[in-house]
N, C-alpha and C positions, 0 to 999 in steps of 0.2 A: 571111628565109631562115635568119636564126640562131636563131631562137626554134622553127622547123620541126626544126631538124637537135636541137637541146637534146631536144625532145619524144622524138623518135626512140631520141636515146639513152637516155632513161628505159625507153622501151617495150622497147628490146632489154636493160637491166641486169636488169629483172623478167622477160623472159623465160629468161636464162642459168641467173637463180635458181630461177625455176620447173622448169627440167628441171635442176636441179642435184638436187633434192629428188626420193625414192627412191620407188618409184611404189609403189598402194594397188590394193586392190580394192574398189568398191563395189557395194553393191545397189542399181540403182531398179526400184520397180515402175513396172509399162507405165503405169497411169493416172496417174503422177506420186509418190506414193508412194516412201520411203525404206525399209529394215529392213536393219541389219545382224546379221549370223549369225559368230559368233566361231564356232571349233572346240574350244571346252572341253565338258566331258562335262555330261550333264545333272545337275540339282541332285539331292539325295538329299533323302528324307522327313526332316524332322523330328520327333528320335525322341522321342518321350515315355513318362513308365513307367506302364508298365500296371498298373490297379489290379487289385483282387481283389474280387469281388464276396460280400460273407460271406451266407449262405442262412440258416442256425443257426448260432446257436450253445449250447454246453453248458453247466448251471448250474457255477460250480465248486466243489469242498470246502473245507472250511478244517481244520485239523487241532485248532484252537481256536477258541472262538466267545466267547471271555469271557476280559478282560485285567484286571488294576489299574491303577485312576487312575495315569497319570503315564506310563503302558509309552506306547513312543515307535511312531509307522507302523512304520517300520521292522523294530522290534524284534517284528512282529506277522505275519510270516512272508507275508503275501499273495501271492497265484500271479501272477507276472509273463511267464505264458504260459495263454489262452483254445485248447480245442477245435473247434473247428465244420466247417462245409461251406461249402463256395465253390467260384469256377469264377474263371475270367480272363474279362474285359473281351468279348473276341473269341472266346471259346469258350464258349457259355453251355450247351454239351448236355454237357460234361464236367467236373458236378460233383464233388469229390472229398473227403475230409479234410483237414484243415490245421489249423495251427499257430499262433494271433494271436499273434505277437511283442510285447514291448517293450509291455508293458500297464501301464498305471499306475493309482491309483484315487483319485477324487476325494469331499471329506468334509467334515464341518466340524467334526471330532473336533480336537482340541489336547490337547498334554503337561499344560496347565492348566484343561482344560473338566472339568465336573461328571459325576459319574456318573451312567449311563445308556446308553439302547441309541441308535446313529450308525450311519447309511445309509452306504455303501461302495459307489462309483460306478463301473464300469471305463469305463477310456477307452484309447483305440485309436487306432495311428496312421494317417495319410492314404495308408498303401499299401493300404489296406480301407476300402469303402467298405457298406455295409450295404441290404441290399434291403430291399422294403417289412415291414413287419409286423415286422423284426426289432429286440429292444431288448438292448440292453446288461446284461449281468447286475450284480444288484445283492447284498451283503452288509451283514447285518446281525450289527453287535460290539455286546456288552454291556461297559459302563465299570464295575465295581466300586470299591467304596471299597478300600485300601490296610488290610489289616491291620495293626493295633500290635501288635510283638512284647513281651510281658510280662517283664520284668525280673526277673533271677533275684535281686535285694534286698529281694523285695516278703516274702518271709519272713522275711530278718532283719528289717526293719521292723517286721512281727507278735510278731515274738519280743520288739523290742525297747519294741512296745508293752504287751506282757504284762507283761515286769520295770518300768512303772512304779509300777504298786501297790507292789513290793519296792522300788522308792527312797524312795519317801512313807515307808513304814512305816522305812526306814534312816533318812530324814531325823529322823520323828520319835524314833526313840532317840535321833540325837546331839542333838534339843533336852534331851529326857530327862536325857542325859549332863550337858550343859552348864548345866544347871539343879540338878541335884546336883552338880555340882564348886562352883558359885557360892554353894551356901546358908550357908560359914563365913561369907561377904562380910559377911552379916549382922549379924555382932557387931561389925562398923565403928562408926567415929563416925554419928548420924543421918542425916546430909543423902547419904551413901555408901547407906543404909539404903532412903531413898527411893528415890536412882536405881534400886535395883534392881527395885522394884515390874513394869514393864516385862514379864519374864521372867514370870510369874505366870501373864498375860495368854497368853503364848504356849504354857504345857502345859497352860490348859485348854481349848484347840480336841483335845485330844488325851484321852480317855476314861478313860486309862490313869494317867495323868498328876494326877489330881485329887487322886486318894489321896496322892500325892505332897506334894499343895500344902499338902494337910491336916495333913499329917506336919514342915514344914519347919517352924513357931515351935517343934517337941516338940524336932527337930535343935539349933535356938539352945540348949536347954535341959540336955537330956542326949542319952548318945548311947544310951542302950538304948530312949529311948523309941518308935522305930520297929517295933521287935518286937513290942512291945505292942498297935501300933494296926496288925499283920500283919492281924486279920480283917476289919479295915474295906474291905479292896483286895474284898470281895466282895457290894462295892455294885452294883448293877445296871444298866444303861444308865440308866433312867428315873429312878433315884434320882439318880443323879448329875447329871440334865438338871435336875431339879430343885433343887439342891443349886449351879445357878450362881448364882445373883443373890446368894445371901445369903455365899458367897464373897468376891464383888467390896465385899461392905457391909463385910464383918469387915476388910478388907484397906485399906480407904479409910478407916476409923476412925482408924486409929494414925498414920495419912498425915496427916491433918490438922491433929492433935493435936500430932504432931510436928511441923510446920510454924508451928503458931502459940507453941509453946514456947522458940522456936529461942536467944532471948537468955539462956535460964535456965543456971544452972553444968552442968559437965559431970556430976557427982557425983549434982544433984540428976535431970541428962535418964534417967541411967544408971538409978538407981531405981526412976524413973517406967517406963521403960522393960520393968526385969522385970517391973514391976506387971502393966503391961498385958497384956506375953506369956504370963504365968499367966492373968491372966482370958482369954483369946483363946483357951490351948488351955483349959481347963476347959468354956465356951461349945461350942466344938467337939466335945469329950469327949461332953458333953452329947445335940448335935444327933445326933450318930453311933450313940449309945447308942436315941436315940428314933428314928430310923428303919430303925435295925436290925428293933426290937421292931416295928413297923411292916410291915416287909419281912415277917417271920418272921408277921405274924395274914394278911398277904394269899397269902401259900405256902399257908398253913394251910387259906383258904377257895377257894381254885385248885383245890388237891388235891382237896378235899373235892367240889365239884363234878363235876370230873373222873370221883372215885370214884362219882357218882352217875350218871353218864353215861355211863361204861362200864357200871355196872350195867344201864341200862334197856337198852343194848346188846348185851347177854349176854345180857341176861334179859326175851325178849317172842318171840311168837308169827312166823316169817319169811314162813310160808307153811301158807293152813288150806286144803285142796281138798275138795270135797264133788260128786261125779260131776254132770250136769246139774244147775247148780246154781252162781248169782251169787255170788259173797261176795266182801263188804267190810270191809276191817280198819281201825277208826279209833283209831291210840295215842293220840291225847291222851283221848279217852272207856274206851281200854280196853275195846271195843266190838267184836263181830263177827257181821254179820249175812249168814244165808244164803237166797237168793230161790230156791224149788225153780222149774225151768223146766215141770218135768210136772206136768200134775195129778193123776196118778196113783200120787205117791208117796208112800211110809209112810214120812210121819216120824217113827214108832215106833224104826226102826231105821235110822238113819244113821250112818255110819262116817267120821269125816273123815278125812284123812290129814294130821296135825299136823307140819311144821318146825320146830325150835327150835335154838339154837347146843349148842356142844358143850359140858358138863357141865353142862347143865340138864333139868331131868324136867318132865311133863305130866303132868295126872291131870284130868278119863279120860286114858287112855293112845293114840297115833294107834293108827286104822284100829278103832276100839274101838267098836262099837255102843251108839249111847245114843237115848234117848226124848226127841224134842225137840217134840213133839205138844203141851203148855203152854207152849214157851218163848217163845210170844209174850206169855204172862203173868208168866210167872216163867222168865225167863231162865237157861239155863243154863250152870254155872262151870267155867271150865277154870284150873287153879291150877299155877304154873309155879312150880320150886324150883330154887337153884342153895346149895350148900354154898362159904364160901370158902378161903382157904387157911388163915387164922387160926379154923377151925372154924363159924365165925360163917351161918346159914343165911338168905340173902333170895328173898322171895316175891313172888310179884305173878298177879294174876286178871285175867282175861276174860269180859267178861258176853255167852254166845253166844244169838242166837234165831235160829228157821227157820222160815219159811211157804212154804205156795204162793201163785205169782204169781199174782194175780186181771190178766190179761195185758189191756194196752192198745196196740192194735195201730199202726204204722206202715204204712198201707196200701203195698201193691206196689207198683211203677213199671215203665216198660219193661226197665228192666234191674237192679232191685234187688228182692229179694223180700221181703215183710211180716215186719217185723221188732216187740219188743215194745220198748216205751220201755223199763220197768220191770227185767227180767232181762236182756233181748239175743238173746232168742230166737228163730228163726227161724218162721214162718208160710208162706203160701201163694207159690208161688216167682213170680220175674220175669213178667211179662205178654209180656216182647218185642214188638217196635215191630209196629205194623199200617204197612203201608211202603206212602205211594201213589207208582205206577212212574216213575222217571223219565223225561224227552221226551229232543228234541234241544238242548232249550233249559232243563230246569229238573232240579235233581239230584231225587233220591227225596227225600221227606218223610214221618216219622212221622206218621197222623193224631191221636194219643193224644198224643204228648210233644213234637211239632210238629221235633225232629232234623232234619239232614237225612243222607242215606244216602250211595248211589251218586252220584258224580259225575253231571253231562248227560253224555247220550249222545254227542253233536256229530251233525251231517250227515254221511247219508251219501249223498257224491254221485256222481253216474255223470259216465261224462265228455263234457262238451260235442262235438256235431257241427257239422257245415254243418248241419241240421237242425233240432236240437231241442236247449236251451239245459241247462246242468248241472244235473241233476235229486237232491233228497234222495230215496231210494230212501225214507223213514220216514213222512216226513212231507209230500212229494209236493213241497216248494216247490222253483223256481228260482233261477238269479244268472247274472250276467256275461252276458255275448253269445254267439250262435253260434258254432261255431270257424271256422279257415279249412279250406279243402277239402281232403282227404287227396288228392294231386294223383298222378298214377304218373311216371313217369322221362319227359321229352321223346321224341318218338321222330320222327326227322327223315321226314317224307313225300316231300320236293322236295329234294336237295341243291342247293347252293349252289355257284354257278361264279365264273371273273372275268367273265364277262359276265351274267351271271343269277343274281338271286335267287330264295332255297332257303326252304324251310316244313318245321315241324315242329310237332309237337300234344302233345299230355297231356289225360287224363282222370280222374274225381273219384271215385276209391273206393267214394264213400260216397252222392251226390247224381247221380253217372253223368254232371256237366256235362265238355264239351268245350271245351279251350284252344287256341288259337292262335296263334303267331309266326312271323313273316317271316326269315326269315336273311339278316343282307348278302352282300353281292359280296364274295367273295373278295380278300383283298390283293392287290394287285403288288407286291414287295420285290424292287427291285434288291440284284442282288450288284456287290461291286466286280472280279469276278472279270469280270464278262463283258462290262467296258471293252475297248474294242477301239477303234486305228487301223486303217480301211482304207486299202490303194493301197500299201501299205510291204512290203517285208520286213526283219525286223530283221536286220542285218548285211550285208544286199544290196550288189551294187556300182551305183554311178551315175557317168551320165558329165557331166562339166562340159557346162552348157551348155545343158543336157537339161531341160525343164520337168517335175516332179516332181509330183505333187498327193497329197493326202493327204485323208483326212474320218474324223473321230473321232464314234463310235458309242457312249452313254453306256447304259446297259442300262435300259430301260423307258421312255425318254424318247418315244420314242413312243405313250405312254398316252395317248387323246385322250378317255377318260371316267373321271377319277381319281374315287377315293372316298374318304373319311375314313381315314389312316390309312397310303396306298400310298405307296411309297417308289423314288425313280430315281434318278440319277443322269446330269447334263447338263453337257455338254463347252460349258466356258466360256475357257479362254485357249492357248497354245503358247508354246513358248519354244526355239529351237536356239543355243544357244551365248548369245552378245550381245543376238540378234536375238528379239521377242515378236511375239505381237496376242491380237487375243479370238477367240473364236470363238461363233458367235449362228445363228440364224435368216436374217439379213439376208445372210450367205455360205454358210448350210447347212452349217455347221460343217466348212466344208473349207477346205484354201490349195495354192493352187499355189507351189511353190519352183523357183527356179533358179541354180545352182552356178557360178561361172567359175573356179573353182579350188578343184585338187585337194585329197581332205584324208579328216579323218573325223569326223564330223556327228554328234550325239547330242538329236533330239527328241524336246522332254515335253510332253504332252498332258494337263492339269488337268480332273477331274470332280468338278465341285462336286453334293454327297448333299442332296438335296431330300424332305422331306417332305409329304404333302397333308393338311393344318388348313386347319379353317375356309373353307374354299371355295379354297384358292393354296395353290400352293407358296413351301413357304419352306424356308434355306439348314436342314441339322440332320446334325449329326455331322459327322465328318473328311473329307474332298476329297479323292479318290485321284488319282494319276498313274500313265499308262501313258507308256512310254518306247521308242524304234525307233532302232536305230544304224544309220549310213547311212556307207558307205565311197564316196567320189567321186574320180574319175581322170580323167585330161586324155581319155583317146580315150574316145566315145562305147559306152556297152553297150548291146546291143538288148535286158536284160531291164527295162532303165527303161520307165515305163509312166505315164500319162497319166489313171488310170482314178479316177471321182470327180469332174473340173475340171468345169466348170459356165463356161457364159458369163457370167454375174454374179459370179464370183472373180477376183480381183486375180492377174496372175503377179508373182510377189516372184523377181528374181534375187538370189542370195546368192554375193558372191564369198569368196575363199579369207580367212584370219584372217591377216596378218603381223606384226599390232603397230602399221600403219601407218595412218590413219583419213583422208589426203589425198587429195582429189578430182581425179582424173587424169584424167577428161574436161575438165574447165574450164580445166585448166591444158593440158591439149593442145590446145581451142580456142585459148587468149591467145595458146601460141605458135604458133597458124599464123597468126593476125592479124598478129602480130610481123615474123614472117620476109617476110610480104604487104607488110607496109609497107617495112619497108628492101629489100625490092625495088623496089617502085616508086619509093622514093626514088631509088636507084641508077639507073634508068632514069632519070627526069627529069634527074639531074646528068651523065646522059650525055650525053642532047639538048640540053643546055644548053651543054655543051662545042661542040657539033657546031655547033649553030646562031649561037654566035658566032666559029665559024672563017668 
């Protein structure tokens, strides 16, 4: 009995609880089925940014096309804005000008790459995206080498190159110098004597200087003897080139002598001493005296050549001219022979016209008629005089002759005319070329001199048909293959429907053949525009309670003979508030709804964009949703409608949204069980009372 009353009271604490708890609204569907339906608004598209579709675009300028190695991108001024044409995503019939922003260009040029020209790439951001056929402009920079600026020292430089001749030439005075301040040194003790040898060595690298060296034992000796040996300083380079070795002998003499003496008294070195420096210069004296004399017989025989060179100079024939008519002047024969070109000339009376320099005569005199008709036997004399300044008169002759050419011809050629070996005289002129004609294939050829002339002519060809293959109009051959058919414009016979295919022909200009094609079936391209829920009105009122139905209509989806190409749109899910499903075939794409509380409703109907490839549809491009606000109130409206349900749709009740998700039919069954039982308990504990009274 106590374990019965214990039970009880458990059943009745969970049923106090259970109606303590704040009641709910649920949905079931008739067939067993759940769906709850919140009252929040329906979802919004997910926005995304629409691209730009670019059509063209414009090459750009550049204001430079050529930088120095080193110039930085940057510093290279590049258009960081493109012109072109485009349209938006969703609007493809209004395309417009635009703007490509934010352009960068990509290279593989560097601050340190070599000279030369580098490709410049543009690149564009992801708010553009590029239709077919279109490419990205490119530029082309030339990299130059870097000019060197030329340094404004590079003339003192030159300058300072110039003045070093004038240091040499300083230099070598102050050895000059320092070498006549040194020459008293010399009346030192011996062994002081030697050291100075040295010095010696170093004015005769110097031309000037020799004379000098020549001079300095005369300086130990007296001091006028310098004056004296004044005309020797007008030695000549070559004398004096010659004039070194036997310098450096005279100079090593006294050097050695004085070396090997060295222990003898001072008295006697001193002696010995002037000995030698009298023989040295005497010796000197000497040599100076005989290549003066020397110098003075080779002036003598210079001049005199000279003088004889200029005479032959002055004095000879420059120029003999004798009208038609060779001549040759031989000076070393003193010869002058003249080739008459005519045969018909009297060399009785020939006039030459004589050249000579200025204060010299001829005899005969020029232009002067003389008899040269023997002067192939006995030569005739033309006597040239020139008077000089010291009165003194020099002659000199010329043995002239004159024949006619007995001519030896140089036969003609195509382009040179008979000429004579002998005088130079001209014969029978040019023959010019016998010319056989050129082809298509071979240029002209001299038959005589075998040249050739004219270029080949080349083919000349007609132009290929459907018919008859490229023809040389010259030379009749052919090439290549027949053309293709000069075809005229399509011209459609049968238009083309969605349900019927269209024909259209073309024909051959030139061969008169006829073409044929089939046209397909017309598209179906669904719009998203003419999605549609039936059975609703948007903002309509409905009454609790009220079964509701609805059927979503995707535009074209009833295509039952799709083609390559067509395009629909098919209602595939719903959603009101919390609550969803799918929508198929299998329910006809409709739902029946019902409301137990009031409210205001907002259903989205998803149509997924379908393609037809390859024999099926497949999912392509964005899913559109259409959307129906639905206002619901406790008392019934009669403009709710029913229209669309089908016996094979599920009714979905949808109660009101509270926040509160508790099942208040189950918990209304437990507690009428509840209350069932502690009744009947109560009853039993009453008969039990009773029946033990």
């Amino acid at each position: 009995m106590k374990r019965r009353k214990n039970i009880l009271a458990v059943l009745l604490a969970v049923t106090v609880m259970a109606t303590a708890m704040p009641g709910s609204a649920i949905a079931a569907p008739v067939d067993g089925q759940t769906t709850e339906v919140s009252a929040k608004a329906g979802t919004e598209k997910a926005e995304k940014k629409e691209q730009i579709r670019v059509i063209s675009i414009t090459d750009p300028k550049l204001e430079k096309a050529s930088f120095a190695r080193g110039t930085k991108v940057k510093d290279m001024k590049l258009p960081d804005k493109l012109s072109a044409r485009g349209y938006k995503e969703k609007d493809s019939k209004k395309a417009e000008d635009i703007k490509i922003k934010d352009v960068t260009w990509k290279t593989d040029y560097k601050e340190d790459s070599t000279a030369g020209k580098y490709t410049f790439t543009a690149q564009i951001t992801d708010d553009y995206k590029l239709a077919k056929d279109v490419v990205l402009p490119k530029l082309t920079i030339e990299i130059t080498e870097a000019q060197t600026k030329t340094t404004e020292k590079q003339p003192e430089t030159k300058a300072a190159e110039t003045k070093q001749p004038e240091t040499k030439a300083a230099e070598a005075k102050k050895s000059e110098t320092k070498t006549t301040e040194k020459t008293p040194e010399v009346k030192k003790p011996e062994t002081k004597a030697t050291e100075k040898k040295p010095e010696t060595k170093i004015s005769e690298k110097q031309p000037e200087t020799k004379a000098t060296e020549a001079k300095k034992p005369e300086t130990k000796t007296t001091e006028k003897t310098p004056e004296v040996k004044k005309p020797e300083t007008k030695v000549t380079e070559k004398e004096t080139e010659v004039r070194k070795p036997e310098t450096k002998a005279t100079e090593k003499k006294p050097e050695t002598k004085i070396s090997e003496k060295q222990p003898e008294t001072k008295a006697d070195a001193k002696a010995k001493d002037a000995k030698s420096t009298e023989s040295e210069k005497e010796s000197e004296t000497k040599q100076s005296e005989t290549k003066e004399s020397e110098t003075k017989q080779s002036e003598t025989k210079e001049s005199e050549t000279k003088e004889s060179e200029t005479e032959n100079t002055n004095l000879k024939i420059t120029a003999f001219e004798v009208k038609d008519a060779k001549v040759t002047i031989d000076e070393e024969k003193q010869t002058i022979t003249v080739l008459m070109q005519k045969s018909d000339t009297d060399l009785k009376k020939l006039a030459p016209k004589i050249t000579v320099p200025a204060g010299v005569t001829v005899d005969p005199a020029s232009e002067k008629e003389v008899d040269f008709s023997a002067s192939d036997k006995i030569p005739v004399i033309y006597k040239l005089t020139r008077t000089a300044e010291d009165g003194k008169t020099v002659t000199r002759e010329y043995k002239v002759t004159a024949t006619i050419c007995k001519h030896d011809w140089k036969e003609a050629t195509c382009t040179e005319a008979a000429i004579c070996k002998l005088c130079g005289v001209t014969g029978a002129a040019a023959l010019g070329h016998d010319w056989k004609e050129a082809t298509c294939t071979e240029a002209a050829v001299c038959k005589r001199c075998g040249i050739k002339g004219a270029a080949a002519l080349g083919h000349d060809w007609t132009k290929a048909t459907c018919k008859v293959k490229s023809t040389c109009k010259r030379c009749k051959i052919t090439r290549g293959k027949l053309a293709a058919h000069t075809w005229s414009k399509w011209k459609v016979t049968a238009e083309a429907t969605h349900e019927k295919k269209g024909k259209k022909e073309r024909k051959c200009g030139i061969c008169k053949k006829k073409e044929t094609k089939t046209l397909p079936k017309i598209n179906w391209i669904g719009e998203a525009d003419n999605n549609k829920i039936e059975g609703l009105t948007n903002g309509g009122n409905y009454a609790t309670g009220a079964n509701i139905t609805f059927k979503a209509v995707g535009d074209r989806m009833d295509n039952k003979a799709p083609i390559e190409g067509d395009v629909r749109y098919l209602p595939v899910s719903w959603t009101c508030g919390t609550g969803k499903g799918d929508l198929n075939e299998t329910n006809a794409y409709a739902r029946t709804l019902q409301f137990t509380t009031a409210g205001t409703y907002t259903l989205n109907v998803t149509y997924e964009r379908q393609l037809y490839k390859d024999g099926k549809w497949i999912a392509k491009g964005d899913a559109d949703v259409q959307t129906v606000q639905l206002n619901v109130t406790g008392n019934t409206i009669t403009n709710s409608t029913n229209k669309g349900a089908s016996g094979s749709n599920s009714n979905v009740r949808v109660a009101a949204v509270t926040g509160d998700n508790s099942p208040i039919v189950l918990l209304s069954i437990v507690l009428a069980a509840s209350l069932a039982a502690l009744i009947a308990l109560l009853v039993s504990g009453i008969r039990r009372k009773n029946n033990r009274k």
